[in-house]
mmJSON file of the N, C-alpha and C atoms, coordinates in Angstrom:
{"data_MODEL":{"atom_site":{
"group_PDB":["ATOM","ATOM","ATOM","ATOM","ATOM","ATOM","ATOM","ATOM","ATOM","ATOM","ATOM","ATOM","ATOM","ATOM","ATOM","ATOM","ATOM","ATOM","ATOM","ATOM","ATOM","ATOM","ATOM","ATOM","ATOM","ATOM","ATOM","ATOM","ATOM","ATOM","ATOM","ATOM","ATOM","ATOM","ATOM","ATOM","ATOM","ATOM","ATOM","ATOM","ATOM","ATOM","ATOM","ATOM","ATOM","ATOM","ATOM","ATOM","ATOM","ATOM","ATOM","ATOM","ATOM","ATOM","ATOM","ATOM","ATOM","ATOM","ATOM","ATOM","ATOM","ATOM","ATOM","ATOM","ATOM","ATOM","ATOM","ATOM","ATOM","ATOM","ATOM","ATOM","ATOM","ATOM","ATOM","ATOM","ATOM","ATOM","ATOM","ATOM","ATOM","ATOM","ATOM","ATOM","ATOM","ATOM","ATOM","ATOM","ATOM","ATOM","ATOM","ATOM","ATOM","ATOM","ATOM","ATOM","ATOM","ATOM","ATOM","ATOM","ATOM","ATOM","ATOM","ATOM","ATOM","ATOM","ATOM","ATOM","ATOM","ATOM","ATOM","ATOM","ATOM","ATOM","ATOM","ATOM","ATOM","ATOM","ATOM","ATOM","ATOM","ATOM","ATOM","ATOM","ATOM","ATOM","ATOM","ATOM","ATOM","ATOM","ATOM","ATOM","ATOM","ATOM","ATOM","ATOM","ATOM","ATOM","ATOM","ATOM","ATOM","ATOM","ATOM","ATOM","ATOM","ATOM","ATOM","ATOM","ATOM","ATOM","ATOM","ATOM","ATOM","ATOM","ATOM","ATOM","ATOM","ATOM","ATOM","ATOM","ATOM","ATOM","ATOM","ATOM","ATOM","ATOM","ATOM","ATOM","ATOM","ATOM","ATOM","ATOM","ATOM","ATOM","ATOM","ATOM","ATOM","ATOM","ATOM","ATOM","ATOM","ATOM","ATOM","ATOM","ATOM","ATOM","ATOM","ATOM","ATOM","ATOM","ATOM","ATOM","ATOM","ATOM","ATOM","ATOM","ATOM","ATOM","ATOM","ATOM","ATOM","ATOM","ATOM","ATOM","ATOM","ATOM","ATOM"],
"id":[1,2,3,4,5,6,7,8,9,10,11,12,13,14,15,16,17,18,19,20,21,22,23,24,25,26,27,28,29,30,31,32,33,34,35,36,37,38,39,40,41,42,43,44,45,46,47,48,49,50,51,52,53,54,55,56,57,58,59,60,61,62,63,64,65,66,67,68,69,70,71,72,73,74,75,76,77,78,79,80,81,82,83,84,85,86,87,88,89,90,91,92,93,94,95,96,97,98,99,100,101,102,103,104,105,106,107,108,109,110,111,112,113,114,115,116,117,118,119,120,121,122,123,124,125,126,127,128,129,130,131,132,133,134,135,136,137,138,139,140,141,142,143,144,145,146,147,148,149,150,151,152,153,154,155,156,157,158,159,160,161,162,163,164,165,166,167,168,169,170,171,172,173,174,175,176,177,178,179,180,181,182,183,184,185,186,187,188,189,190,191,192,193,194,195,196,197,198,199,200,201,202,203,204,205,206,207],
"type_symbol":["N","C","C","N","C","C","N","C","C","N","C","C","N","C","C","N","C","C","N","C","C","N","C","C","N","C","C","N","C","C","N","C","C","N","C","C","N","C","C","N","C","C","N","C","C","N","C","C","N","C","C","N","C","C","N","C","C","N","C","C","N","C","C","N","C","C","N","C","C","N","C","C","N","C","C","N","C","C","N","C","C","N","C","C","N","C","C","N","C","C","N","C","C","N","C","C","N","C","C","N","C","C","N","C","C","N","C","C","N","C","C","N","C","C","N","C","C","N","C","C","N","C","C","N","C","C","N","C","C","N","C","C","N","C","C","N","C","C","N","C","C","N","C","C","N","C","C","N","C","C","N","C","C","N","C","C","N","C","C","N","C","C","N","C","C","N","C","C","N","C","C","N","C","C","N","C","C","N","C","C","N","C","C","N","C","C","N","C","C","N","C","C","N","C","C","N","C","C","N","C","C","N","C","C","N","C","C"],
"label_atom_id":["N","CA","C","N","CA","C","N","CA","C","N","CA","C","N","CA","C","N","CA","C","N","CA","C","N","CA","C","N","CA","C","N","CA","C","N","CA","C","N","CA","C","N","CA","C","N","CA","C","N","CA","C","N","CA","C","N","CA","C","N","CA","C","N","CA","C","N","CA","C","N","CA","C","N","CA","C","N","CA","C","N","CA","C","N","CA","C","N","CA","C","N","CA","C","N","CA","C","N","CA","C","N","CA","C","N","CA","C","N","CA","C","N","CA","C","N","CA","C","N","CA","C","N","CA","C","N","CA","C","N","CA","C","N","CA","C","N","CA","C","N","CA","C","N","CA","C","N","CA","C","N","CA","C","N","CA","C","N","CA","C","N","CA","C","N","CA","C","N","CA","C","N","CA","C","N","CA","C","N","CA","C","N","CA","C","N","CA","C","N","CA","C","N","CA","C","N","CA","C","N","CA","C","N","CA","C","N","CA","C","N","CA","C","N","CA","C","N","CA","C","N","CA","C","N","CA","C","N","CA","C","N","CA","C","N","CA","C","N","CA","C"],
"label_alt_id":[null,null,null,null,null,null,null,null,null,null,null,null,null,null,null,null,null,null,null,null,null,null,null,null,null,null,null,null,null,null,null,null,null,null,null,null,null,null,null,null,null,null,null,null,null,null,null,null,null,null,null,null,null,null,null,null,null,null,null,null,null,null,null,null,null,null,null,null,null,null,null,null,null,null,null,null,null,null,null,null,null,null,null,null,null,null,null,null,null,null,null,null,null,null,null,null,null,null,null,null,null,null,null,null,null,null,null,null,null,null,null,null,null,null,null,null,null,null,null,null,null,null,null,null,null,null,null,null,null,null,null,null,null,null,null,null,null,null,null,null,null,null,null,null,null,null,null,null,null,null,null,null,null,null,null,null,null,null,null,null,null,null,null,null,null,null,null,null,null,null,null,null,null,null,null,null,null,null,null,null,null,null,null,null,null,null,null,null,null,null,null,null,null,null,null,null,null,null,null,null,null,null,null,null,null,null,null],
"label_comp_id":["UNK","UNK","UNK","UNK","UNK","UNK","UNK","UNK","UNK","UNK","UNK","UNK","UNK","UNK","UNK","UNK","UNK","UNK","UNK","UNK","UNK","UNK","UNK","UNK","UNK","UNK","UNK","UNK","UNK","UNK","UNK","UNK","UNK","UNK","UNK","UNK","UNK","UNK","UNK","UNK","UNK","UNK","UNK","UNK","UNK","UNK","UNK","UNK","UNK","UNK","UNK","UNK","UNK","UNK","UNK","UNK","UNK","UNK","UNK","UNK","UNK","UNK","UNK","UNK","UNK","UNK","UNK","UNK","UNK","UNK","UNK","UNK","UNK","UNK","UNK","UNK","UNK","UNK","UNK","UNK","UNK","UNK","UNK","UNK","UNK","UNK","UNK","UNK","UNK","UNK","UNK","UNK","UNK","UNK","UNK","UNK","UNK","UNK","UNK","UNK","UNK","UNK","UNK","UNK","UNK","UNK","UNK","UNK","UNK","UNK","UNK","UNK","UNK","UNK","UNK","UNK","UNK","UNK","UNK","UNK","UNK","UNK","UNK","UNK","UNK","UNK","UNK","UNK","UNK","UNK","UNK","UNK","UNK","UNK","UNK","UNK","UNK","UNK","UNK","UNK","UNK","UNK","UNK","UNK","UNK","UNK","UNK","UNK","UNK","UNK","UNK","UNK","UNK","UNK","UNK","UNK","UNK","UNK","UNK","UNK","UNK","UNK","UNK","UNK","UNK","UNK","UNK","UNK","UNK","UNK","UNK","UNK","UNK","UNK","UNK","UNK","UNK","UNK","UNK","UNK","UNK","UNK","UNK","UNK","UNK","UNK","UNK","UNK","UNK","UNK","UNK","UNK","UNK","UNK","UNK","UNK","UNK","UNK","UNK","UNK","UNK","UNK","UNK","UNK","UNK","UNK","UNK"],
"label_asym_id":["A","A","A","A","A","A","A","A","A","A","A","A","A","A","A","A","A","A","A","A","A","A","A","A","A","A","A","A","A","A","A","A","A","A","A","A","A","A","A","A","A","A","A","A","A","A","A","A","A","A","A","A","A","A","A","A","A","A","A","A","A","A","A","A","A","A","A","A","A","A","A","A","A","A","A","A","A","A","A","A","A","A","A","A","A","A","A","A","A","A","A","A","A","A","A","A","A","A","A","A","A","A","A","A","A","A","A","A","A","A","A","A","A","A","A","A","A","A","A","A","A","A","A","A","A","A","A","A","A","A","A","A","A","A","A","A","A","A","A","A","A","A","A","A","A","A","A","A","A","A","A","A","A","A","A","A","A","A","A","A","A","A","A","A","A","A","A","A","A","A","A","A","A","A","A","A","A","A","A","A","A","A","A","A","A","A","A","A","A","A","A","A","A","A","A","A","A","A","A","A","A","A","A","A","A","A","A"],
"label_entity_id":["1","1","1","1","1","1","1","1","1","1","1","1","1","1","1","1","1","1","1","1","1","1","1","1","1","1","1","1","1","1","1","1","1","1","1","1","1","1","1","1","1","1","1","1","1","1","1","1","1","1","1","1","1","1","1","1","1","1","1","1","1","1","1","1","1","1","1","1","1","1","1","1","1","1","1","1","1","1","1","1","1","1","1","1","1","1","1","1","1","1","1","1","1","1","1","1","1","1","1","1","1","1","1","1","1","1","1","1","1","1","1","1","1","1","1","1","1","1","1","1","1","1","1","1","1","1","1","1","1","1","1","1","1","1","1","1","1","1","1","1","1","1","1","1","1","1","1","1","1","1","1","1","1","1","1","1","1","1","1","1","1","1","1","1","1","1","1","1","1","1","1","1","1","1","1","1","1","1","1","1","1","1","1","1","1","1","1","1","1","1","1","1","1","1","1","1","1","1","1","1","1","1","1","1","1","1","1"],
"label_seq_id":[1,1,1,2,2,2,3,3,3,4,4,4,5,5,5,6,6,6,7,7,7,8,8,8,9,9,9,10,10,10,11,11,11,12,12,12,13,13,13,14,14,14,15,15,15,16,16,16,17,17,17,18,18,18,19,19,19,20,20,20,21,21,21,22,22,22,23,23,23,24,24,24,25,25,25,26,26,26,27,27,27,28,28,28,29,29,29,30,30,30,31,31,31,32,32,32,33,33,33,34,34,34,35,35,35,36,36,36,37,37,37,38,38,38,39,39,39,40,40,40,41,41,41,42,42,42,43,43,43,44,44,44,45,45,45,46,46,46,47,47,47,48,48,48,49,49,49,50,50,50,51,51,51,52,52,52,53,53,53,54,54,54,55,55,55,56,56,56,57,57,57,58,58,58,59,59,59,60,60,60,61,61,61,62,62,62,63,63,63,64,64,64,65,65,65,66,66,66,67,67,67,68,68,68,69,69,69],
"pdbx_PDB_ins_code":[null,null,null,null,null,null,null,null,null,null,null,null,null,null,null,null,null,null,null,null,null,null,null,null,null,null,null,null,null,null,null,null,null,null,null,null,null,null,null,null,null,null,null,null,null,null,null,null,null,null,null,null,null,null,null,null,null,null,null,null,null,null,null,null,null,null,null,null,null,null,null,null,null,null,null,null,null,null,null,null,null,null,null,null,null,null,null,null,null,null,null,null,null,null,null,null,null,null,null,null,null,null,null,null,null,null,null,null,null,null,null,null,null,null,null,null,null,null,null,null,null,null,null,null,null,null,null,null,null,null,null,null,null,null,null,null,null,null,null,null,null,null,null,null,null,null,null,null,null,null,null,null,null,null,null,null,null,null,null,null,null,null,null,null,null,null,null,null,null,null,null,null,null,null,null,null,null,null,null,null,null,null,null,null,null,null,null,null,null,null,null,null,null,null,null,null,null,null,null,null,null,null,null,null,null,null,null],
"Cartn_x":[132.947,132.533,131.025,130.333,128.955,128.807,127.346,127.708,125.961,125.973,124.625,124.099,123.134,122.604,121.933,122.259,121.407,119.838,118.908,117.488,117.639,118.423,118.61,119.723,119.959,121.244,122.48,122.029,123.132,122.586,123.313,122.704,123.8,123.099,124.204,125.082,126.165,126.881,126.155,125.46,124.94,124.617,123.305,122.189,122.673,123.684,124.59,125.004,125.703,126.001,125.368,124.042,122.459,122.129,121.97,120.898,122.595,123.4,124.787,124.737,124.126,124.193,125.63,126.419,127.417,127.497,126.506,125.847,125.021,124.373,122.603,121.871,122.126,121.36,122.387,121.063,122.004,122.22,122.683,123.191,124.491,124.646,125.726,126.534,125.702,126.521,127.878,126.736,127.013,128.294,128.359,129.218,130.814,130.681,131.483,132.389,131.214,131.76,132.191,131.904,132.762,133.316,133.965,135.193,136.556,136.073,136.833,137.687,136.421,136.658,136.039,135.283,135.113,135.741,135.96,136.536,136.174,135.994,135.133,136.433,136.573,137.642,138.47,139.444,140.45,141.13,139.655,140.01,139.003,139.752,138.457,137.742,136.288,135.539,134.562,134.567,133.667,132.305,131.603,130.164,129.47,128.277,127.187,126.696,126.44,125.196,126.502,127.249,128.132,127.366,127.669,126.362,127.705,127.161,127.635,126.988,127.607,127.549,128.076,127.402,128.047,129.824,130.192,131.836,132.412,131.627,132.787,132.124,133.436,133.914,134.193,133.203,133.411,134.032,134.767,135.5,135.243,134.976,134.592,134.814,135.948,135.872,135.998,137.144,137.465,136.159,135.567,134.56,133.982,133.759,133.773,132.368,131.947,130.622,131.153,130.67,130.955,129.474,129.454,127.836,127.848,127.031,126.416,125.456,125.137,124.364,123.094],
"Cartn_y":[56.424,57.778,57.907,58.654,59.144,60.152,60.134,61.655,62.146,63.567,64.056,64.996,65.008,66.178,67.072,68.397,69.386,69.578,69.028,70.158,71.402,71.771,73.417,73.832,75.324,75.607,74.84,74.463,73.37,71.879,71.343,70.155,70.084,70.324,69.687,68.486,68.252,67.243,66.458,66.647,65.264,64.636,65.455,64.943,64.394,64.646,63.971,62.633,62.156,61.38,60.127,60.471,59.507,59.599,60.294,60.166,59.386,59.099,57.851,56.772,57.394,55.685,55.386,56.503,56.304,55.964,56.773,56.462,56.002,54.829,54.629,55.872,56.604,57.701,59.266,60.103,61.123,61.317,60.369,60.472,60.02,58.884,58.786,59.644,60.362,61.558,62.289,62.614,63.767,63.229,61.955,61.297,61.221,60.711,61.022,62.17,62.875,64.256,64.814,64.9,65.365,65.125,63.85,63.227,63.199,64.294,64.786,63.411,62.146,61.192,61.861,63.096,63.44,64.54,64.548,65.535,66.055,67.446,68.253,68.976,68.855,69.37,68.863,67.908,67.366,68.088,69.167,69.455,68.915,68.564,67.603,69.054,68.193,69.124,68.311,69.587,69.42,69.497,70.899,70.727,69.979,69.693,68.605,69.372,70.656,71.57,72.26,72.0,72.404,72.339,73.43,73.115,73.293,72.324,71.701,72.5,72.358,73.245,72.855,73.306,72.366,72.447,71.432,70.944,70.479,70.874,70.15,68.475,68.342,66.986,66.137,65.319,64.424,63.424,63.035,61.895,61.041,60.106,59.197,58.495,57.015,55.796,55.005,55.737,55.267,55.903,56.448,56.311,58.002,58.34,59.565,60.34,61.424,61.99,63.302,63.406,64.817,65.385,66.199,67.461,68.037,67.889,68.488,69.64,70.103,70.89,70.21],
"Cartn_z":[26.312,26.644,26.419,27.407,27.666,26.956,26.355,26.052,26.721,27.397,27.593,26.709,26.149,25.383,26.3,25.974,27.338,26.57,27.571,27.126,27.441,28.717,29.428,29.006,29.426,29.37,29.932,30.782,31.688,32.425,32.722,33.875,35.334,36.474,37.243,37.734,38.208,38.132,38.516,39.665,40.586,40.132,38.737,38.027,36.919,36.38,35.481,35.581,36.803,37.307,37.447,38.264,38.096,36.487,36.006,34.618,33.353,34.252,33.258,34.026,35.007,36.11,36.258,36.401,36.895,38.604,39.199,40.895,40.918,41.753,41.942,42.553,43.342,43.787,44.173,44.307,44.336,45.974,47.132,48.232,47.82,46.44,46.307,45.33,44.889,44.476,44.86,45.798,46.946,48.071,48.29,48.298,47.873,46.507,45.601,45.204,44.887,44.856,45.551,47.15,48.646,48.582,48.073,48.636,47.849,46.362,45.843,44.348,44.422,43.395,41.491,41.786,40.176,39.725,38.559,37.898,37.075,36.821,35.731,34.948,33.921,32.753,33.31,33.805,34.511,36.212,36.484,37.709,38.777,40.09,41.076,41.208,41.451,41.717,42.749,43.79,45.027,45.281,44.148,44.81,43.668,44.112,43.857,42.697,42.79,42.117,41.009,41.139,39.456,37.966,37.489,36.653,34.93,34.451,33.471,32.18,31.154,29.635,28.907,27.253,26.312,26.471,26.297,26.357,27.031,28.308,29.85,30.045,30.326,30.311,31.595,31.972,33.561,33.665,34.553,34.513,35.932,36.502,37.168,37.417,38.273,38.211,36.505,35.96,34.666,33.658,33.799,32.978,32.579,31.494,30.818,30.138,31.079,30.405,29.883,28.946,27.332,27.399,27.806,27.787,26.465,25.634,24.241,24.508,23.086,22.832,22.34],
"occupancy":[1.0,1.0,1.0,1.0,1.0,1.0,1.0,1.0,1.0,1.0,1.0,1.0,1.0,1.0,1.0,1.0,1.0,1.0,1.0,1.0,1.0,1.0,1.0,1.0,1.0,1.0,1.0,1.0,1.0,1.0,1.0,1.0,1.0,1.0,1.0,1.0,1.0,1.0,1.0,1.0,1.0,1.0,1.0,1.0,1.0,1.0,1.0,1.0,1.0,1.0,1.0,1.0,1.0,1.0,1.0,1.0,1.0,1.0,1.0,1.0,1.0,1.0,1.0,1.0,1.0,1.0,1.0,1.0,1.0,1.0,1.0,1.0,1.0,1.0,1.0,1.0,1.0,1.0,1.0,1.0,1.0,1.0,1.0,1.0,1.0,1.0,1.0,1.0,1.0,1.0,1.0,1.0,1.0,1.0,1.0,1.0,1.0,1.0,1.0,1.0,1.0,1.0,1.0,1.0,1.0,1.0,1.0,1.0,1.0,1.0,1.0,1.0,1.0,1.0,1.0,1.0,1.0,1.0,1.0,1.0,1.0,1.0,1.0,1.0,1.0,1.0,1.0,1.0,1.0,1.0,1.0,1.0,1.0,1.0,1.0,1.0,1.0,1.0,1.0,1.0,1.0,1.0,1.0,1.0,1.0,1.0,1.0,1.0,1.0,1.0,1.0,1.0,1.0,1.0,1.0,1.0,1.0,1.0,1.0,1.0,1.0,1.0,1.0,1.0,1.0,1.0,1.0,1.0,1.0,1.0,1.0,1.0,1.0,1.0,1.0,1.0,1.0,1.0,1.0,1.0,1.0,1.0,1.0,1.0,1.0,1.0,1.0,1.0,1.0,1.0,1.0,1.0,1.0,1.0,1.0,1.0,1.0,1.0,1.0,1.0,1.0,1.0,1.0,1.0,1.0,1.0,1.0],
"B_iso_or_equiv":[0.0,0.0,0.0,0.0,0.0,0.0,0.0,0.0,0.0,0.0,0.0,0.0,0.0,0.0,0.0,0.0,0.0,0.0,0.0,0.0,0.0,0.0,0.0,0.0,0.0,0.0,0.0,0.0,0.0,0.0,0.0,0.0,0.0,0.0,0.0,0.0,0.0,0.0,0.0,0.0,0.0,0.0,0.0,0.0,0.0,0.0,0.0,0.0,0.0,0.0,0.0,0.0,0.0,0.0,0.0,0.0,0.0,0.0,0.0,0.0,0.0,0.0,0.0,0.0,0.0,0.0,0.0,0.0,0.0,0.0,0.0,0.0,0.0,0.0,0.0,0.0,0.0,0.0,0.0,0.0,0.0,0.0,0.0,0.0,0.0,0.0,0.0,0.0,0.0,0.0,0.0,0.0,0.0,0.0,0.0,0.0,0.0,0.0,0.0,0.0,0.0,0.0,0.0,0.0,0.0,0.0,0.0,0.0,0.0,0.0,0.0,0.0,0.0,0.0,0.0,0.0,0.0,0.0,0.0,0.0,0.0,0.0,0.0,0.0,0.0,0.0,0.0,0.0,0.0,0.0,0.0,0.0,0.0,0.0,0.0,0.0,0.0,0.0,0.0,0.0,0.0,0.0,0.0,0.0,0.0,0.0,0.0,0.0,0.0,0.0,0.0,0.0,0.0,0.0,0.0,0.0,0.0,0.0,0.0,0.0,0.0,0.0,0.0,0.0,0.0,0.0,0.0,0.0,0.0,0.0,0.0,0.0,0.0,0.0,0.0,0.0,0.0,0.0,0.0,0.0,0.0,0.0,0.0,0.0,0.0,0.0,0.0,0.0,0.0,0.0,0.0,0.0,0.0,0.0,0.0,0.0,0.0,0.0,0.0,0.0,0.0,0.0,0.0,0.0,0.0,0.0,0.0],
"pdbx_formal_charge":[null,null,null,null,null,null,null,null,null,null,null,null,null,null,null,null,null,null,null,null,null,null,null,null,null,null,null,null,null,null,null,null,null,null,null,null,null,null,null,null,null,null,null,null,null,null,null,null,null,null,null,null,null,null,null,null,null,null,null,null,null,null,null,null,null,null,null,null,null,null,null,null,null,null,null,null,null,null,null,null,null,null,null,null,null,null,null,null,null,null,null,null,null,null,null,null,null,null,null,null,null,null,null,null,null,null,null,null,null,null,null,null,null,null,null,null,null,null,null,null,null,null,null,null,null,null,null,null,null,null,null,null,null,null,null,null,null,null,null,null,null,null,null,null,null,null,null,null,null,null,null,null,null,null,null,null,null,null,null,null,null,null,null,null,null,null,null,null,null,null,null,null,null,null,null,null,null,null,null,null,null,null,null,null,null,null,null,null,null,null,null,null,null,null,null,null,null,null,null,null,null,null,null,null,null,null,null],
"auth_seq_id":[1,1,1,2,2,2,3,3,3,4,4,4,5,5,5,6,6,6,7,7,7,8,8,8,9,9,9,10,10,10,11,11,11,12,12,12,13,13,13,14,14,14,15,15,15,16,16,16,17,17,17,18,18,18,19,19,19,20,20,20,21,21,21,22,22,22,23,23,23,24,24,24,25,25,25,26,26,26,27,27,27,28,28,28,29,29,29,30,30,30,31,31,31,32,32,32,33,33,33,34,34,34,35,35,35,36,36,36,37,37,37,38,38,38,39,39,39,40,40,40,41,41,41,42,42,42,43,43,43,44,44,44,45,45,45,46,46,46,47,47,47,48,48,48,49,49,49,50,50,50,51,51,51,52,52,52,53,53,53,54,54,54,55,55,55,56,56,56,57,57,57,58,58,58,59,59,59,60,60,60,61,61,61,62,62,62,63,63,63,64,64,64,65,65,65,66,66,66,67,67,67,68,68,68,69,69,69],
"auth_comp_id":["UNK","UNK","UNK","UNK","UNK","UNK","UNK","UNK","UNK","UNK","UNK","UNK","UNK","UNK","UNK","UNK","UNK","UNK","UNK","UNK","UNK","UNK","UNK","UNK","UNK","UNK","UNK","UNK","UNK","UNK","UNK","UNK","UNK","UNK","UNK","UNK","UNK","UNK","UNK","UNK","UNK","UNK","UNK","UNK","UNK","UNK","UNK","UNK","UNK","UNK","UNK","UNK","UNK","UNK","UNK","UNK","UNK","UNK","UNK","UNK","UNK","UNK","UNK","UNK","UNK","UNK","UNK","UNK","UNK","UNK","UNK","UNK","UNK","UNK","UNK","UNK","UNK","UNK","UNK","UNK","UNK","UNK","UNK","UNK","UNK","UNK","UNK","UNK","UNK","UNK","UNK","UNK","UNK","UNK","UNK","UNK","UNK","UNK","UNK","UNK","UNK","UNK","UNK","UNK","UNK","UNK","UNK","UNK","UNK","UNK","UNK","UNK","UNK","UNK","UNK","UNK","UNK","UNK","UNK","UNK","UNK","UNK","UNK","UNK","UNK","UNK","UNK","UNK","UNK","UNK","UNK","UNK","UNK","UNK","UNK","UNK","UNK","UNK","UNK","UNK","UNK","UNK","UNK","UNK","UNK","UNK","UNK","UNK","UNK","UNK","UNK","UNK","UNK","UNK","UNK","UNK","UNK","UNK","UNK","UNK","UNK","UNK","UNK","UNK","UNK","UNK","UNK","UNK","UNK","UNK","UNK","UNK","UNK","UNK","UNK","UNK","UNK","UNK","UNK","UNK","UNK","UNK","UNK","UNK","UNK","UNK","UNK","UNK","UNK","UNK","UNK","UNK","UNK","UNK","UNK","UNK","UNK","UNK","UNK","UNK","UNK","UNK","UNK","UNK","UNK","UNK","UNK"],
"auth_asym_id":["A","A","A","A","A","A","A","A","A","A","A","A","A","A","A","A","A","A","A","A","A","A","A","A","A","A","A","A","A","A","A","A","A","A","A","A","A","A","A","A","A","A","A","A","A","A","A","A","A","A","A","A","A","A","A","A","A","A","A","A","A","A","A","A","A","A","A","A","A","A","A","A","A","A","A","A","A","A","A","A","A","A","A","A","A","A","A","A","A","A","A","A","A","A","A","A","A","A","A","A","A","A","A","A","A","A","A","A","A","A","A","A","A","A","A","A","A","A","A","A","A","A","A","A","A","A","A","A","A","A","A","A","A","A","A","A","A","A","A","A","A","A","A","A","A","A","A","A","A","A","A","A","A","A","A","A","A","A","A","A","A","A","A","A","A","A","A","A","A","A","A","A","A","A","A","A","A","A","A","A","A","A","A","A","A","A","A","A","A","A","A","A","A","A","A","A","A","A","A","A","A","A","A","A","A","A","A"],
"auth_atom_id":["N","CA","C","N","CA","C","N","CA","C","N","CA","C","N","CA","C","N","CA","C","N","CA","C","N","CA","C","N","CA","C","N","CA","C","N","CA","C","N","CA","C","N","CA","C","N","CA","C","N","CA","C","N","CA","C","N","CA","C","N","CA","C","N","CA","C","N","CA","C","N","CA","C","N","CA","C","N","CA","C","N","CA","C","N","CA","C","N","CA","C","N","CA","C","N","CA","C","N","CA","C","N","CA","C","N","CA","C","N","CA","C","N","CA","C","N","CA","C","N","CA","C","N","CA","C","N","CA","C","N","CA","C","N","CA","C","N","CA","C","N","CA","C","N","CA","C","N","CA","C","N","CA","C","N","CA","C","N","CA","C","N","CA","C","N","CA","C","N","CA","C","N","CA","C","N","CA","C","N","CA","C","N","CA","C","N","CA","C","N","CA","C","N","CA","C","N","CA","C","N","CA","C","N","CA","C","N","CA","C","N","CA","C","N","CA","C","N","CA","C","N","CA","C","N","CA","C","N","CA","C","N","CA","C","N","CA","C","N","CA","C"],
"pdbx_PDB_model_num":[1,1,1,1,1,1,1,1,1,1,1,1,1,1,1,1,1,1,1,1,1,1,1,1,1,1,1,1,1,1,1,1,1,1,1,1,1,1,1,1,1,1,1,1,1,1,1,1,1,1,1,1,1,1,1,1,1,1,1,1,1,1,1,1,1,1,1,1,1,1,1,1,1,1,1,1,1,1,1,1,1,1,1,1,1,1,1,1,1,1,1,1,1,1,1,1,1,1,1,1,1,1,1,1,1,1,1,1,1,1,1,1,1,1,1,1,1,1,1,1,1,1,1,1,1,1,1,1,1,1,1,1,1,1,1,1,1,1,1,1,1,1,1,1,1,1,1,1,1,1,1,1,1,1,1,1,1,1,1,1,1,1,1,1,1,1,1,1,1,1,1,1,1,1,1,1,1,1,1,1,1,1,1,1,1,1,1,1,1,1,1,1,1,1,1,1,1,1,1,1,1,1,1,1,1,1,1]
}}}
């Protein structure tokens, strides 16, 4: 498990995604995420610009990001 610390109130998924290197870029984000392969709190989630806060929890291709404070 990943974990992100927020500098902001939030981060969005896309940017989440790239800054775990879970994607090489954010076309493959956007990708991903259309196509309904990520999951935010164990529900798929579709848009790119979801904006993330301390607690919620991503899931990916086996692999797990936890957003901090």
């Amino acid at each position: 498990m990943q974990e992100i610390k927020l500098r902001d109130e939030y981060i969005k998924l896309g940017q989440a995604l790239k800054a775990t290197n879970m994607v090489e870029s954010g076309v493959m984000a956007k990708m991903v995420i259309k196509e309904g392969l990520v999951r935010v709190n164990s529900k798929v989630e579709t848009q790119r610009g979801k904006k993330l806060v301390d607690g919620d929890v991503v899931s990916f291709d086996g692999e797990t990001i936890i957003i901090i404070k």
